[in-house]
N, C-alpha and C positions, 0 to 999 in steps of 0.2 A: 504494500500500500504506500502511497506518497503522502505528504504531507499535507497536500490540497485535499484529498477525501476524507480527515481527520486524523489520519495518523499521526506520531511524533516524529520526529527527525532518525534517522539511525544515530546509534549510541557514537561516539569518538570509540569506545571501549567493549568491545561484543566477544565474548565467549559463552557457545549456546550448550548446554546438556540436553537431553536426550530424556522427559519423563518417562519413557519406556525402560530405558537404559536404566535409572533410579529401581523401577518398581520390579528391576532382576536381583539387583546388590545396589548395595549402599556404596555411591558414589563421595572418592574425594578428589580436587581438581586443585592445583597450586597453578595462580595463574602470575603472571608479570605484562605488563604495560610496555608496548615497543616505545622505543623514540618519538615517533609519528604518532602513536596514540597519545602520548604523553603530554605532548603538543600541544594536542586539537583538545585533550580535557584542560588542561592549564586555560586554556583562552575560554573553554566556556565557562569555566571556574572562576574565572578573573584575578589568576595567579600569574605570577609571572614564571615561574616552573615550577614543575614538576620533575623532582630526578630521579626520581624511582618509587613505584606502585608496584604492591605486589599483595597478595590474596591465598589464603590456604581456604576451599570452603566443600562443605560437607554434606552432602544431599542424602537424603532418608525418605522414603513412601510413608506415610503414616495414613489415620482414618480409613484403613482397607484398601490401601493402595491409592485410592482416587489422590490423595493430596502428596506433596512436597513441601518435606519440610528442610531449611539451608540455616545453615549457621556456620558464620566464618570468621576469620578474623582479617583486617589487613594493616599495612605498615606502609608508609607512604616520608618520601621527604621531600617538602614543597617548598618553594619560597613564595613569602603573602609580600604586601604592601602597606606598612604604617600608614594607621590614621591619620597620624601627625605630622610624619615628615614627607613619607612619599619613599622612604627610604626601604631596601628590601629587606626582607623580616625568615630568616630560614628556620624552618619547624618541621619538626618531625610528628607525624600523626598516627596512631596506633589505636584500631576501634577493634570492636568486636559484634558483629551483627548477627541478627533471624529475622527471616520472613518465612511466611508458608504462602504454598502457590495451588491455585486449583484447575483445571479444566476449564477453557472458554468456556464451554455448556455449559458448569455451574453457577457463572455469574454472571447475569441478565445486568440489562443497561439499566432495570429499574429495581437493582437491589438484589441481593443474594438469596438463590433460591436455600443456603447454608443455613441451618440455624445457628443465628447470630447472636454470642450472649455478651449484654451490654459492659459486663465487667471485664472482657477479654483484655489485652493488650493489643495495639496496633500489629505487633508478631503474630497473630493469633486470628488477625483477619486477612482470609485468602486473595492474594492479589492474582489477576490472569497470569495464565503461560500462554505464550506467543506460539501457533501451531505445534503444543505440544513437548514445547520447549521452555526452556527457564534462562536466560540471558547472566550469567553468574557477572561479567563483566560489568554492565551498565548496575549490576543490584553493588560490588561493589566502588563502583562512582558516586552510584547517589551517598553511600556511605562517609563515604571520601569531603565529601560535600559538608554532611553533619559533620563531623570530625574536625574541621575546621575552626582556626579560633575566629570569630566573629569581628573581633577589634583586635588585631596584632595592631604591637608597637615596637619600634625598636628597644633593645637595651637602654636603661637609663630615661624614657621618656614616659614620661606619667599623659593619659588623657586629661585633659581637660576641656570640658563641655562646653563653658562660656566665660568671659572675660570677668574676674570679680571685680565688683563695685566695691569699695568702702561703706558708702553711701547708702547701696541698698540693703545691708544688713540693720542699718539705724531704723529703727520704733518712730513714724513719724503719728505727732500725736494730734489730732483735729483739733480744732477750739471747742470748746463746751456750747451746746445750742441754749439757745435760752427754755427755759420751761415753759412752757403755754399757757399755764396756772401761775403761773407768776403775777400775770396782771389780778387777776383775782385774788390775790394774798392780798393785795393792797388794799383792796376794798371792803375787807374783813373787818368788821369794827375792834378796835384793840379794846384790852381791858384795862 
């Protein structure tokens, strides 16, 4: 499918398994990210690199085979971009992911035919497989994604949000309004 009839774009990053393959033995796949992949995620990531992505992830049939379930881990060393300076920020990132995957046919555009219990975790709600298949690559990018620190800074540089005032920390205190009853005091006969 292309991108015009709803699809998403292809992944930078694709390694496809095989649900069939899962539902004979229990698949494990160690993947690594070429040059070129490495690349074309960095820029959608809005890194300035990427120097190595790498994935150990562990596929299992569970619920009577229909489902797959993945749990990986990956290790990645990117460089970000400071808040503050603009200067490059090199990190190392180490996550550990799951997701479970179901069958096109079990998950209708208008809700899962699954019973779906409200207390599950996001792990725990079946995402599509693509004819049959599970993309371990793009599940983990998006991973790669989360993992990221949100506000790198360089060494030594503290964020700071807005410019302090002196000024605006001071209590400024209004003038006292007059009473409305005040005039009516006055006309209170004294004793």
């Amino acid at each position: 499918m292309s991108p015009a009839n709803g699809a998403l774009p292809a992944s930078e990053f694709q390694r496809f398994v095989s649900a069939d393959a899962v539902r004979r033995a229990d698949v494990t796949e160690t993947i690594e990210a070429t040059e070129a992949e490495r690349r074309a995620l960095a820029e959608r990531l809005e890194l300035e690199a990427i120097g190595s992505l790498t994935a150990t992830v562990k596929l299992r049939a569970v619920r009577g085979g229909q489902m797959i379930r993945v749990s990986g881990t990956l290790e990645a060393d990117v460089v970000q971009t400071c808040v503050v300076t603009l200067d490059p920020v090199p990190a190392h990132v180490s996550e550990s992911f799951e997701a479970l995957f179901a069958p096109e046919s079990m998950i209708e555009d208008e809700g899962l035919e699954i019973d779906i219990d409200p207390s599950l975790s996001d792990e725990d709600i079946p995402e599509p497989m693509e004819n049959n298949r599970i993309d371990i690559g793009e599940l983990t990018a998006q991973h790669l994604s989360l993992g990221l620190d949100p506000y790198p800074h360089a060494d030594g540089v503290e964020f700071v949000d807005h410019e302090e005032d002196p000024a605006e920390d001071e209590v400024v205190e209004e003038p006292e309004k007059p009473n409305p009853f005040a005039v009516l005091q006055k006309l209170k006969p004294q004793d």
